[in-house]
C-alpha positions as YAML, in Angstrom:
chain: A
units: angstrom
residues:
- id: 1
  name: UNK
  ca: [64.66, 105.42, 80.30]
- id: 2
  name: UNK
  ca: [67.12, 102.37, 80.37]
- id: 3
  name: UNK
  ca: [69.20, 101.71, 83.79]
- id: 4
  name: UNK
  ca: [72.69, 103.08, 84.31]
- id: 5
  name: UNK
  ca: [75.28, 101.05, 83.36]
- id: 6
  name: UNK
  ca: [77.56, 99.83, 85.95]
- id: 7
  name: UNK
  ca: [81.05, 101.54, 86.20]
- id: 8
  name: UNK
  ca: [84.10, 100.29, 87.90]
- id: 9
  name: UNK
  ca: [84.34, 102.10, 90.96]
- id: 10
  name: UNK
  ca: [86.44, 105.18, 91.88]
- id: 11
  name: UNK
  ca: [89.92, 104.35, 93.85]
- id: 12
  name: UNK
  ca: [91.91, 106.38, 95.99]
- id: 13
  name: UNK
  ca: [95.70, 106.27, 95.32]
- id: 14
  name: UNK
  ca: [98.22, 106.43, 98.57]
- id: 15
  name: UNK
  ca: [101.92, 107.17, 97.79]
- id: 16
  name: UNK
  ca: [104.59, 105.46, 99.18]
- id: 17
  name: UNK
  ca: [106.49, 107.21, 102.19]
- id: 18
  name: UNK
  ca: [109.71, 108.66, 101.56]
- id: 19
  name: UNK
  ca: [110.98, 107.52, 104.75]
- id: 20
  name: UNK
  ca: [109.96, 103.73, 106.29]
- id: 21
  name: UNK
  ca: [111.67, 100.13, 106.90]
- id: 22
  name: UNK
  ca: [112.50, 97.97, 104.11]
- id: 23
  name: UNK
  ca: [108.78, 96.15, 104.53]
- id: 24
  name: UNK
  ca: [107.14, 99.07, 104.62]
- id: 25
  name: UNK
  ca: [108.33, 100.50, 102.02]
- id: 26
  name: UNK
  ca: [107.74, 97.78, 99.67]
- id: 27
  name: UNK
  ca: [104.03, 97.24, 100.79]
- id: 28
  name: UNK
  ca: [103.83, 100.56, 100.01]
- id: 29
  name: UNK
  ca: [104.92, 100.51, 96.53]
- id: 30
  name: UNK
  ca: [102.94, 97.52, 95.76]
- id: 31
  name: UNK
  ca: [99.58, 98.97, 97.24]
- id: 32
  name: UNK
  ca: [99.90, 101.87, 95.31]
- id: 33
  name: UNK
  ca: [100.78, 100.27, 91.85]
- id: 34
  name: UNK
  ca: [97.71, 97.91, 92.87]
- id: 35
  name: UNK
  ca: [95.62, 101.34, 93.06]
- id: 36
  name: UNK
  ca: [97.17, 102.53, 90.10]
- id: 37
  name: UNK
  ca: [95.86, 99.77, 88.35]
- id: 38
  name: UNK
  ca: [91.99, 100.29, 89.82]
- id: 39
  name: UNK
  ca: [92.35, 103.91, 88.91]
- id: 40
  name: UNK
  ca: [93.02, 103.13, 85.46]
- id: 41
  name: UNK
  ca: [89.71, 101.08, 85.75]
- id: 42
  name: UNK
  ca: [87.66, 103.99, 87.32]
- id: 43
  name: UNK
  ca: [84.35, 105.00, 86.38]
- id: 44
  name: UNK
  ca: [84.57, 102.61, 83.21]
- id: 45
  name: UNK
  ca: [81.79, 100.64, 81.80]
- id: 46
  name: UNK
  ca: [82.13, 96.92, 81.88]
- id: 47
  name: UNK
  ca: [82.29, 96.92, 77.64]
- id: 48
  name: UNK
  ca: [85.47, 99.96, 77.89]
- id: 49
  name: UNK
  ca: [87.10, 97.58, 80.31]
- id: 50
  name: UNK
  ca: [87.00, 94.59, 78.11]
- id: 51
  name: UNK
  ca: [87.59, 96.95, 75.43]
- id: 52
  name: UNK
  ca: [91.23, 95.61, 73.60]
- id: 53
  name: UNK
  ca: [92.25, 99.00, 72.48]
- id: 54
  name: UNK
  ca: [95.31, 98.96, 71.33]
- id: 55
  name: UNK
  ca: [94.93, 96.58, 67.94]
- id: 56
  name: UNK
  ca: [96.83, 94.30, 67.41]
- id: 57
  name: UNK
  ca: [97.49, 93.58, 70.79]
- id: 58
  name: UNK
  ca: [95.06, 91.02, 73.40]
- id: 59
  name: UNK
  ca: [95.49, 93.93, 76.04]
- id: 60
  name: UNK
  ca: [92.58, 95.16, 77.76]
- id: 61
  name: UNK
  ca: [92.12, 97.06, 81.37]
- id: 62
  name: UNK
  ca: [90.24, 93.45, 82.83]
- id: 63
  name: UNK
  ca: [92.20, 91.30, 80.57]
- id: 64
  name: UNK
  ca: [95.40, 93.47, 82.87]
- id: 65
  name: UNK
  ca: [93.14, 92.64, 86.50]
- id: 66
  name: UNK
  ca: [92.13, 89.12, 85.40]
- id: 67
  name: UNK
  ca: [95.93, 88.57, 84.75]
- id: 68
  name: UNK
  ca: [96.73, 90.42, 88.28]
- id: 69
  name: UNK
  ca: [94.44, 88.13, 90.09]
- id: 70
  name: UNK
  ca: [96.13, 85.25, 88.87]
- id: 71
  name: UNK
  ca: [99.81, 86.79, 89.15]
- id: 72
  name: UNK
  ca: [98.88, 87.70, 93.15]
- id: 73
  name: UNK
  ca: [97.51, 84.32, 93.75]
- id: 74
  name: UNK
  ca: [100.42, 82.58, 92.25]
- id: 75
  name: UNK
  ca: [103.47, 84.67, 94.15]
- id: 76
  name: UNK
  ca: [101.69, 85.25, 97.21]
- id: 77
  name: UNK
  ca: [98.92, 82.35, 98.18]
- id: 78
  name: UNK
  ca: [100.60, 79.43, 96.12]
- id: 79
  name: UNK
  ca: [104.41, 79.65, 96.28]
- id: 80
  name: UNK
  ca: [104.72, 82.04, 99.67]
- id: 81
  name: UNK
  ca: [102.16, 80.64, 101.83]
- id: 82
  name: UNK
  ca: [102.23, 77.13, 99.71]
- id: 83
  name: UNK
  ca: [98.72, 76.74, 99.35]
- id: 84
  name: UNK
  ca: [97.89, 74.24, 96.62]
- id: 85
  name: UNK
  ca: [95.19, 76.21, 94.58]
- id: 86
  name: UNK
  ca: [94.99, 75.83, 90.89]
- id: 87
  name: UNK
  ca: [95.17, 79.87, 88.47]
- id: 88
  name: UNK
  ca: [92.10, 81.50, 88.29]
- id: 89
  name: UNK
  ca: [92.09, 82.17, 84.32]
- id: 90
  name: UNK
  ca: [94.77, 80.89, 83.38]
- id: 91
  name: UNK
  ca: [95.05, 77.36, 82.40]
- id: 92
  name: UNK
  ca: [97.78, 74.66, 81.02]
- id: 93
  name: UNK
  ca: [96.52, 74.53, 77.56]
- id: 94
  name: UNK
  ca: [96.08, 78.53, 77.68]
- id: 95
  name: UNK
  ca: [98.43, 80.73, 79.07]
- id: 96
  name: UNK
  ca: [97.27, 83.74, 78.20]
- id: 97
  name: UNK
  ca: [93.41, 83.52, 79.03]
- id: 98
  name: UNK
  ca: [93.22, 86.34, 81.07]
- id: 99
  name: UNK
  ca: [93.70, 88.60, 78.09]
- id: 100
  name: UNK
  ca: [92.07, 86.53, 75.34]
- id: 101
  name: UNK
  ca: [88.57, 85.62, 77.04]
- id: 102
  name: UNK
  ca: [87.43, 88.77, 78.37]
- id: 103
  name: UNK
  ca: [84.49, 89.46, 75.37]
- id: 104
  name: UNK
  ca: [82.21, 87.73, 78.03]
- id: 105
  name: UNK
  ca: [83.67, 88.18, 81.43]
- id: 106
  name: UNK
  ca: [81.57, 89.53, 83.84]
- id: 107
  name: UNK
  ca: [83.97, 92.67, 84.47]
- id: 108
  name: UNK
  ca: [82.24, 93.79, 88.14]
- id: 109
  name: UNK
  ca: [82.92, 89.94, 89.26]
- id: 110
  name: UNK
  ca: [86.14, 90.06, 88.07]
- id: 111
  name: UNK
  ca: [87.19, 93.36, 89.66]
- id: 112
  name: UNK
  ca: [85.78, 92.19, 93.00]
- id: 113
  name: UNK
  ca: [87.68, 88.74, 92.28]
- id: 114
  name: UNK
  ca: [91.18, 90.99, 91.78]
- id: 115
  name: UNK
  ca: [90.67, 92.31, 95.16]
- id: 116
  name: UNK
  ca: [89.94, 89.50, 96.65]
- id: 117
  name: UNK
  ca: [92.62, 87.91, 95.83]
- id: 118
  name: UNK
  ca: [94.72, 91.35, 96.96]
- id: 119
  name: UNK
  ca: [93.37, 90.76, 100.65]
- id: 120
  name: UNK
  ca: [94.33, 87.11, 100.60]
- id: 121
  name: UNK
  ca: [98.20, 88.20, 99.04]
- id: 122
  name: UNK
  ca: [97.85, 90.41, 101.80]
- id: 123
  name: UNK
  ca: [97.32, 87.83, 103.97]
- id: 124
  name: UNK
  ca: [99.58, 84.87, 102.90]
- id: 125
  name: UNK
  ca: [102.23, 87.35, 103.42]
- id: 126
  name: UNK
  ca: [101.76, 88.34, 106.82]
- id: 127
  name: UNK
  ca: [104.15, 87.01, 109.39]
- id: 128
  name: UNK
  ca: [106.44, 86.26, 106.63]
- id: 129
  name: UNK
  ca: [109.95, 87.92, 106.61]
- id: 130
  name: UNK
  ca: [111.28, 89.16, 103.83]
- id: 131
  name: UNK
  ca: [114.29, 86.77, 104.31]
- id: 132
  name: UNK
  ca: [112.19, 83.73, 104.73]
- id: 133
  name: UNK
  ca: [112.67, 81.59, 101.10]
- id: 134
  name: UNK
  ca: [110.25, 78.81, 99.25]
- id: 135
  name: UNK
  ca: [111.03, 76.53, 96.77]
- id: 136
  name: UNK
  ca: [109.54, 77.37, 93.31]
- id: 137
  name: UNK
  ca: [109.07, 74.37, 91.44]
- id: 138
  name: UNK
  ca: [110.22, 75.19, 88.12]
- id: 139
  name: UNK
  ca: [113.35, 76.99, 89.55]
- id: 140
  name: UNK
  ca: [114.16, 74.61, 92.16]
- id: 141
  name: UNK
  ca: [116.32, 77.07, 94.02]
- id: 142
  name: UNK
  ca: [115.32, 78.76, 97.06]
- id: 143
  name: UNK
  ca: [113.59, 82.17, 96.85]
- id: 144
  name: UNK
  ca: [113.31, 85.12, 99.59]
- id: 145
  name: UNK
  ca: [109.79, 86.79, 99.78]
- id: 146
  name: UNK
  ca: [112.00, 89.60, 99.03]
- id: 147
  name: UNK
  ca: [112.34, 88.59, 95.76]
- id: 148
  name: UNK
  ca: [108.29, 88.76, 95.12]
- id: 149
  name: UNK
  ca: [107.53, 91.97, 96.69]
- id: 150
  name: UNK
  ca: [110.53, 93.51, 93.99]
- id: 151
  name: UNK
  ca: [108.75, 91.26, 90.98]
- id: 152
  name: UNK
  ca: [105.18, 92.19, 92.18]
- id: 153
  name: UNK
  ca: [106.39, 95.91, 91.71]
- id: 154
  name: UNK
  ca: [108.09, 95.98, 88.16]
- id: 155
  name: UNK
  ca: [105.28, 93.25, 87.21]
- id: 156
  name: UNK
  ca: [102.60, 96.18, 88.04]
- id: 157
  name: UNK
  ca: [104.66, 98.99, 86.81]
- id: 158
  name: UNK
  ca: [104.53, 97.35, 83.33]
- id: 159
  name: UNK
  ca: [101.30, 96.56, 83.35]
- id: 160
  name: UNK
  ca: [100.28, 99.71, 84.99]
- id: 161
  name: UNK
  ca: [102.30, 101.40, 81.49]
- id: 162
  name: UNK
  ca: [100.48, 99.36, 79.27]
- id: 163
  name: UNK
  ca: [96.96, 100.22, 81.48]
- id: 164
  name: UNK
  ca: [98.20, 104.09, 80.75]
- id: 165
  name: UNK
  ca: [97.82, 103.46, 76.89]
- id: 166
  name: UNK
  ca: [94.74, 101.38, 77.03]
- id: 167
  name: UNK
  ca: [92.82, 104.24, 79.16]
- id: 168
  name: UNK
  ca: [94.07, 106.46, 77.03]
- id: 169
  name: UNK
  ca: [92.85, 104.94, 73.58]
- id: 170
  name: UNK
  ca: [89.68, 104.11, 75.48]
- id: 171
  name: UNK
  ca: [88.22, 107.94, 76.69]
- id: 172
  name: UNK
  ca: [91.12, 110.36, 76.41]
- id: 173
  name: UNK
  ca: [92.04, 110.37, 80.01]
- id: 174
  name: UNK
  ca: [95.55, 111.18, 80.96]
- id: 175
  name: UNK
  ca: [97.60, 111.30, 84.12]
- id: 176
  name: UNK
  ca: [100.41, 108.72, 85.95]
...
C-alpha cells in the first residue's frame, strides 16, 4: 500500500466585522481574502494545485500563492518597510514565473513560503499608519500604506475569482 499523498492543509476563514476602525477593518478584509485563497487550496494534492485548469490560460491554485508571495513581499516588506529583497519567483527576464514554472514546484514549500511571507507583511506593516507614504520607484510619487491595504484587497479578490474557477474545474467544489 503506497503512502498518502500530501494535501494542502484545511483553513479556517474569519469574516470581517461589520463594525471596527478604518485599520481594522482593512486587516480584516485582507486576512480573510488571504484565507480565501488557502481554502481554495484545501485538502488538494500537490499535482491538483499545480494543475493549470482552465486551458488556455497559465493559471493554477500555486501558480495564484507563488504569485501572492511575491505580490505581499513586494507591497509590504520592499516598498512599506523598504527592505531591499529581490521577488521570490518572479524575475526581470520573466514576469510571470509564478504561473509558468509550477510543473516542478514543490507545492507544500511553496504554501509554507506564502505564509511566510503573510507573517512578515504582517509585520513590515506594524507600527505603520495608514497615512504614512513611501516612494515607489517606478511611480516616483508618494504613496499612503492606505493605498496597499485597498490594492492588496481587489488584488486578492481577483485572484481569489479566478482561484473559484480553477477549484472548480479541478474537483467540482463550489462555494465563495
Amino acid at each position: 500500500m503506497g503512502a498518502v499523498p500530501w494535501t494542502a492543509p484545511s483553513v479556517e476563514r474569519h469574516p470581517a466585522p461589520l463594525a471596527a476602525s478604518e485599520r481594522e477593518m482593512l486587516e480584516a478584509w485582507l486576512d480573510f481574502h488571504r484565507e480565501t485563497l488557502l481554502w481554495k487550496c484545501s485538502g488538494l494534492t500537490a499535482d491538483q494545485l499545480r494543475r493549470q485548469a482552465v486551458e488556455p490560460s497559465n493559471l493554477s491554485l500555486l501558480g495564484l500563492v507563488r504569485h501572492m508571495a511575491d505580490v505581499e513581499r513586494s507591497w509590504f516588506r520592499r516598498r512599506v518597510a523598504g527592505e531591499d529583497l529581490p521577488a521570490i519567483y518572479r524575475t526581470e527576464t520573466d514576469v510571470d514565473a509564478a504561473f509558468e514554472n509550477v510543473d516542478a514546484a514543490d507545492a507544500e514549500h511553496d504554501l509554507q513560503t506564502y505564509q511566510r511571507e503573510v507573517e512578515l507583511a504582517r509585520t513590515a506593516a506594524r507600527g505603520r499608519q495608514l497615512d504614512d507614504t513611501f516612494v515607489h520607484p517606478r511611480h516616483e510619487v508618494p504613496m499612503q500604506v492606505r493605498w496597499v491595504y485597498v490594492h492588496m484587497i481587489e488584488e486578492y479578490a481577483r485572484h481569489n475569482g479566478h482561484a473559484d474557477l480553477l477549484r472548480e474545474r479541478i474537483d467540482g467544489r463550489k462555494g465563495a
